[in-house]
N, C-alpha and C positions, 0 to 999 in steps of 0.2 A: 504494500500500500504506500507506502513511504516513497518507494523506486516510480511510484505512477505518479504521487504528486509532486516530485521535481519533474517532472518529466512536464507535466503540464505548467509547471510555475518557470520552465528553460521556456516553454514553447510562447508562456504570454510576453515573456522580456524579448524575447529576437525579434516576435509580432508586432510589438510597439516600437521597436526602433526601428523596423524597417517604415512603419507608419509616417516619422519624423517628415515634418514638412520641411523644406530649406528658408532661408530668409525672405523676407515678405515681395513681391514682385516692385516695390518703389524702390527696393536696393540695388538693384542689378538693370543691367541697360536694358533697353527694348529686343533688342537683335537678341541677347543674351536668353530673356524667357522665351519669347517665342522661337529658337532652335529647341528649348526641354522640352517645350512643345511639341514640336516636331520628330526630335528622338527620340521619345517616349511615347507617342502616341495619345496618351492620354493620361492626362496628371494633374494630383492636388494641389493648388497652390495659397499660398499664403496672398490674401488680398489688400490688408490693412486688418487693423485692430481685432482678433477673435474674429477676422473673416477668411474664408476659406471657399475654394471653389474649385470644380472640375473642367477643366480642358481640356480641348482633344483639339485633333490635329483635321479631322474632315469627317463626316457625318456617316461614316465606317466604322467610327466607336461609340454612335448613338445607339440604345433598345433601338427595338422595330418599331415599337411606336414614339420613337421620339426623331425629332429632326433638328438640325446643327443650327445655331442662331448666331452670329458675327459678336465677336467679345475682344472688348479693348481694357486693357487696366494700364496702373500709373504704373509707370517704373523710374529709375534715376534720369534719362535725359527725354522723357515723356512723357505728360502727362494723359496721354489715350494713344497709348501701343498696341497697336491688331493682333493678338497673342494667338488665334488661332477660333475656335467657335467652343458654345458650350453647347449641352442636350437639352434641349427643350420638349416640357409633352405635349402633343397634340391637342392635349386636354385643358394646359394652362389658359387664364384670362388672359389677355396687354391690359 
């Protein structure tokens, strides 16, 4: 019992630091996020203050019911840098 919950208390610690978001997207240049964008495919990023958001790189990483919406954040020499689209649902209001 003892060997099952290290085993699960290794698996929650490697799990959250893989989670680790990097510095907020106003630190780093425009070119800069939207290439992790790009390499990654699709990734969490740090928006400002306790905000957070998913980007992807073209409407290939949305569900099926969702579809790619154009998404700009601040970074250091932009203040609305084209970082790639986020997933929108079909279902949401504007």
């Amino acid at each position: 019992m003892k060997c099952v919950l290290t085993g699960f208390v290794l698996a929650f610690v490697s799990t959250a630091a893989l989670a680790q978001v990097g510095p907020p997207t106003s630190q780093r240049p425009c070119s800069e996020n939207r290439q992790l964008v790009l390499k990654e495919g699709a990734v969490v990023l740090d928006t400002g203050p306790n905000t957070y958001a998913r980007f992807v790189k073209s409407g290939a990483q949305c569900l099926v019911d969702q579809f790619p919406e154009p998404a700009w954040v601040p970074s250091s020499n932009n203040p609305q840098c084209f970082i790639g689209y986020r997933c929108r649902d079909s279902s949401d209001e504007f």
